[in-house]
N, C-alpha and C positions, 0 to 999 in steps of 0.2 A: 904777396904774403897771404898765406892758408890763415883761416879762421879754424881751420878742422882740429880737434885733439887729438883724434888718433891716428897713425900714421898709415895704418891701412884703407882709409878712407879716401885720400888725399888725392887719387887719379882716379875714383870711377866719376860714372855717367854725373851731369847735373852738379858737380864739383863748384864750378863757375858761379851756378845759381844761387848755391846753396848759401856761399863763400858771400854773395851777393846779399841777400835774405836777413843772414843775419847780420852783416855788418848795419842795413836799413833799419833791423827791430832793435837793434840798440841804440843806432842813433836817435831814433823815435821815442826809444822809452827817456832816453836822456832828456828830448823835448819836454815829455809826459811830465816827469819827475818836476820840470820846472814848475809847470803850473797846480803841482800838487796840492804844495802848500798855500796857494795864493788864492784868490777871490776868482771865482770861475765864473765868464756869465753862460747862464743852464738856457738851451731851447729844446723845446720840444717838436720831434717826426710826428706824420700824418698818423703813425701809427703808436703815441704818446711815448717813445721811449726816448730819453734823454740825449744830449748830443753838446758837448762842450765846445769849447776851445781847443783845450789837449786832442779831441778825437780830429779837429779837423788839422791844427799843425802836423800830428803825425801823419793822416793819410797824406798832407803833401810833400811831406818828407819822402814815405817808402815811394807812393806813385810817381812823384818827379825821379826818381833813386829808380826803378826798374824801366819806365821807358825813356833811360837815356843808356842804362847799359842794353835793354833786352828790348827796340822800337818794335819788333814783330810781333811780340807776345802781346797777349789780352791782356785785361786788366778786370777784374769784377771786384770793385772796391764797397765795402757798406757807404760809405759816405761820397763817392764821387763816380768815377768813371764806373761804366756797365757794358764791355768791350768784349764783347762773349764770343765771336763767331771767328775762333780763332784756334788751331790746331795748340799751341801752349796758350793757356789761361793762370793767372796769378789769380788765386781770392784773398781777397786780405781781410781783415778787419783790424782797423788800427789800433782799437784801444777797444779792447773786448772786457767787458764788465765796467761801464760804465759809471752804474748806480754805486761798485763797491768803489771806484774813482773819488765819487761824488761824496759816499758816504763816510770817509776815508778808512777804509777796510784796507787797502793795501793789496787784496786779490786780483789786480787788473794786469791784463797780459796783452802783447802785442803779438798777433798772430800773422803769417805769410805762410800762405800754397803753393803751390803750382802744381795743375795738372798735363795732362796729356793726354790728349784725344777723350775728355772727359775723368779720365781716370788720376787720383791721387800718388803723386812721384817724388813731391817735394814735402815737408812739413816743419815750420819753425813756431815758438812757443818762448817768448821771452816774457820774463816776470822782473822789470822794473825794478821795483821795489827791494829785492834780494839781488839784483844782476844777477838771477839765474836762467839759464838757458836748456830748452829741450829742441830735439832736432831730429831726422829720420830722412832717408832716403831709399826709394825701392829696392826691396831685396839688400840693404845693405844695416839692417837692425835701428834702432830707435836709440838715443844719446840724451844722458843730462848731465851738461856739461863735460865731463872729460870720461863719463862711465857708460859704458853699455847698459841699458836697462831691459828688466822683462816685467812680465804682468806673475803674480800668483800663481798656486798650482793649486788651488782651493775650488773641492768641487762639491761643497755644500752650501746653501744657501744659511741653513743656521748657524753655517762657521764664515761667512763672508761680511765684509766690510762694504754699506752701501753710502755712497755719499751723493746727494743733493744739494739745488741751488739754493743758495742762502737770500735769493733776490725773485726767484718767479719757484714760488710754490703752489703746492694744487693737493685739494684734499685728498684727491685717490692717490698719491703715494702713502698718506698716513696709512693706509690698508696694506700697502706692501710691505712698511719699513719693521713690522713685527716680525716678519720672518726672518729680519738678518741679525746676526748678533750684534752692530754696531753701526748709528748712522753719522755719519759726519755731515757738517755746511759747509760749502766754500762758493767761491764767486768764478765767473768765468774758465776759461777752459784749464784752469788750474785742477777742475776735477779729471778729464781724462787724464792729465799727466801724474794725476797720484796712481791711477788705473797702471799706466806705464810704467811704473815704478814699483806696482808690486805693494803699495801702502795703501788701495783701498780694490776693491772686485767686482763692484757696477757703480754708474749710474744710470737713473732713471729719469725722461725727461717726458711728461705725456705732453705738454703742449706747443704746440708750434716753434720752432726757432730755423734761424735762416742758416744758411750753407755755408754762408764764411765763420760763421759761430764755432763751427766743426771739423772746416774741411783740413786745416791742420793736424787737429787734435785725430783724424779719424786716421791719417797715415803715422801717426806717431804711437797711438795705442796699438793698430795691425802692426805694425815691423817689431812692437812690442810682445807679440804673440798673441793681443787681446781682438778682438771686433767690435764696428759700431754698426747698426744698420737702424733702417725707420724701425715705426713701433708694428710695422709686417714681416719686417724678415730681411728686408733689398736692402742692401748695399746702395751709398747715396751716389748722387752725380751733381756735378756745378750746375745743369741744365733745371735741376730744381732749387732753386733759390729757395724755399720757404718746404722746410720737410717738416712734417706730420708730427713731428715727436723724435726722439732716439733713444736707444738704449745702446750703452756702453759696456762692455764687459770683458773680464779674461778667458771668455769662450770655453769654458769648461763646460757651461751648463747654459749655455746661450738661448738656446729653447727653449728651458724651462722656463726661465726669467720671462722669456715674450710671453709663454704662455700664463701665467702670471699676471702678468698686465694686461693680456685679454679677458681673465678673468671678471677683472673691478673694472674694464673699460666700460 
């Protein structure tokens, strides 16, 4: 049985996977959900970011769930397997926005990749919370839930909608967010997918975050018509686990935005 809504989807490339992805990100958020309401016990990574219960039942949900359909493939999970030297690679990050988990915000999304030969092919984006689903495959446009989506066609900064993280702020965006007519907060990769949807037209991230934080959201926003690349210009790769920054955008004015941020960097 196809998880796909449209019917035009339903024979290309990566079908299997995709069909695969997201059956995992929902049973995982169903995990999620359980421990939502209950008493979490909180640990902290080497590098002080939090890490539940929830994050770890879901990673062994999806990661038991792809190497028993898919044993060839990699695996580069935030929380467990680091299986990189592999022509397909899964990134996942099981339960992306942690803090808004924790904080009960309700912006936590369960993210699934796959690349190929380095390159982003696959991307799923499940939000728990609403059982809403985003989705994208190479060359065959970006999906929420049963609709094709696109990014904006807004090619002014003082007519754009910029939204940022509600959980790691940084002074120098306060310097950028006057330029845009509108800022939004949200939690986890629930910002690209408003990008994908055409409801917001960058975000801004100056400091560090890791590859599975993105690697979804970055083939979800492109089939969308938008781009994400670091805070240089490049286009990211699984081979960098820990990118510099990103900026997201509906690529209208994608250069000006960097340039921008190299200004106040």
């Amino acid at each position: 049985m196809f998880l796909f809504y449209c019917y035009e989807v339903i024979t290309i490339k990566y079908s299997e996977e995709l069909n695969t992805a997201i059956s995992l990100a929902k049973k995982a958020g169903r995990k999620i959900l359980k421990y939502y309401h209950a008493i979490n016990a909180i640990k902290y990574k080497e590098d002080e970011s939090p890490v539940t219960q929830a994050d770890l039942a879901a990673d062994n949900i999806i990661v038991n769930g792809l190497k028993t359909q898919f044993p060839s493939y990699g695996i580069l999970s935030e929380e467990s397997l680091k299986e990189t030297d592999k022509k397909y690679l899964w990134v996942i990050d099981p339960l992306d926005g942690t803090k808004e988990f924790i904080n009960k915000k309700g912006e936590f999304t369960v993210n699934i990749a796959l690349t190929q030969n380095e390159n982003p092919v696959l991307g799923v984006i499940y939000l728990p919370v609403k059982n809403e689903i985003y989705f994208a495959i190479k060359n065959n446009g970006a999906y929420y839930d049963d609709k094709k989506i696109n990014v904006s066609d807004k090619k002014k900064i003082s007519e754009m909608t910029l939204v940022k993280s509600r959980s790691h702020s940084d002074k120098r965006i306060n310097l950028i967010e006057k330029d845009f007519k509108k800022v939004i907060k949200k939690g986890s990769s629930l910002k690209g997918c408003m990008i994908a949807r055409g409801d917001a037209d960058a975000y801004i991230r100056i400091t560090p975050i890791n590859i599975w934080d993105i690697c979804a959201m970055d083939l979800i926003v492109c089939e969308a018509g938008g781009i994400l690349t670091d805070l240089n210009g490049k286009r990211i790769s699984p081979r960098d686990r820990l990118i510099n920054g990103c900026i997201v955008s509906n690529n209208t004015i994608h250069d000006k935005i960097l340039q921008r941020v190299k200004e106040i960097d």
